[in-house]
C-alpha positions in Angstrom: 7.8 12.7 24.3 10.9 10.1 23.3 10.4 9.6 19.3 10.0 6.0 18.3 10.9 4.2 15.1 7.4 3.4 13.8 8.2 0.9 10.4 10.2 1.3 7.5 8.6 -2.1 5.4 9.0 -3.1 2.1 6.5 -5.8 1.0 6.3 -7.4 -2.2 3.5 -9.5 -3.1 3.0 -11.8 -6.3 -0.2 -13.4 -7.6 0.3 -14.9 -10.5 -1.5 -17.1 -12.4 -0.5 -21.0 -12.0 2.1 -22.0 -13.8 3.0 -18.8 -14.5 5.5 -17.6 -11.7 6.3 -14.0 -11.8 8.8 -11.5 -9.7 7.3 -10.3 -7.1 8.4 -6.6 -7.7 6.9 -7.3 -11.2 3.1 -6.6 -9.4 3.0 -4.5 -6.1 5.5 -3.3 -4.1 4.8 -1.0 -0.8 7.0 1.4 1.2 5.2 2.9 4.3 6.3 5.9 6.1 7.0 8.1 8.2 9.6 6.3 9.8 10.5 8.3 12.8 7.2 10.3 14.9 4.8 9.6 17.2 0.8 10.2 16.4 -1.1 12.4 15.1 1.2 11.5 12.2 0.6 11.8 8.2 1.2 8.5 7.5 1.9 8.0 3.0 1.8 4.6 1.8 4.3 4.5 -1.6 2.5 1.5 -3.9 5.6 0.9 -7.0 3.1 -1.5 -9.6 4.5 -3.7 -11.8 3.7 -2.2 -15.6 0.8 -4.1 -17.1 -1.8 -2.9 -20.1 -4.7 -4.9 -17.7 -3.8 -2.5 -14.6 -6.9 -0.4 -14.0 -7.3 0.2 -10.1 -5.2 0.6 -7.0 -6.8 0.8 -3.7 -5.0 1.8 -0.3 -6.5 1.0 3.2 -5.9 2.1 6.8 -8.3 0.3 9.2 -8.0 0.1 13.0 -10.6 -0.2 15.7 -11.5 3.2 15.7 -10.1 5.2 12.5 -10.9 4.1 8.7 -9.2 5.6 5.4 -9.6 5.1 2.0 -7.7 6.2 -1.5 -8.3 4.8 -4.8 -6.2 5.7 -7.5 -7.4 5.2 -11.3 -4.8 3.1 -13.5 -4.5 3.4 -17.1 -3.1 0.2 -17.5 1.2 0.3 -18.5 0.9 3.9 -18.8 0.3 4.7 -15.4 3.1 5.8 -13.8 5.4 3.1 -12.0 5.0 4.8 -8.5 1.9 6.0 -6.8 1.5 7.5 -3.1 -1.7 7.8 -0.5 -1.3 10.1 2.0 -3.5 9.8 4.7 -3.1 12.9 7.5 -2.9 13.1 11.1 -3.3 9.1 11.8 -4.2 8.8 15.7 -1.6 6.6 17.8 -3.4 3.0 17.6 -2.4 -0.7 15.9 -3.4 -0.8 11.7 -3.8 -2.6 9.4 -2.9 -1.3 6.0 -4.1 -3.3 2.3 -3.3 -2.3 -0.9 -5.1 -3.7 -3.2 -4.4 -3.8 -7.6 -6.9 -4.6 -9.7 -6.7 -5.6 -13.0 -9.7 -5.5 -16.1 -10.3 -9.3 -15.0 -10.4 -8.4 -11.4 -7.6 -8.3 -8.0 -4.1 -9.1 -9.4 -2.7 -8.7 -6.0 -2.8 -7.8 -2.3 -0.3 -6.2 0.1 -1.5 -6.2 4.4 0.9 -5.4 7.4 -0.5 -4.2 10.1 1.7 -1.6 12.2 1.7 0.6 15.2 1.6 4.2 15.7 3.0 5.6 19.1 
């Protein structure tokens, strides 16, 4: 079977509050991959979060019409580490959609989605 690029995405995402405008690499930032492969593929979402003492949750999604996956990772605020990964393993070919979701102690600080496919 001919190998297919599948994504290479980097998606930054800013919610800030109003009046307030912030970098958007200062809250979430997320690197999918493989970049090359066709299905069943592992498939590792790379989440880089902005450092913040309110950080406290980071959730990672991968939803299609007939596969569902779910990672949470625990934050402990600006001493979590900078860069977290999800790996979710042998992902069937089909079209995703992929959230990423940070929470903070006064609740979601921001939101990645892309949808991709896998061949």
């Amino acid at each position: 079977m001919k190998s297919v690029p599948m994504l290479a995405l980097v998606l930054g995402v800013m919610l800030g509050g109003a009046g307030h405008p912030t970098a958007a690499d200062d809250v979430l930032e997320i690197r999918l991959m493989p970049v090359r492969g066709s299905a069943p593929k592992d498939v590792v979402i790379r989440a880089t979060v902005g450092r913040e003492d309110s950080n406290r949750r980071l959730e990672f999604v991968v939803d299609s019409t007939s596969y569902y996956a779910s990672s949470t990772s625990e934050l402990d605020g600006s001493r979590a580490p900078k860069t977290i990964d999800a790996r979710f393993r042998q992902v069937p070919p089909g079209d995703y959609v992929i959230r990423v979701i940070l929470t903070g102690t006064d609740g979601e600080r921001a939101r990645a989605v892309v949808t991709f496919t896998l061949l």
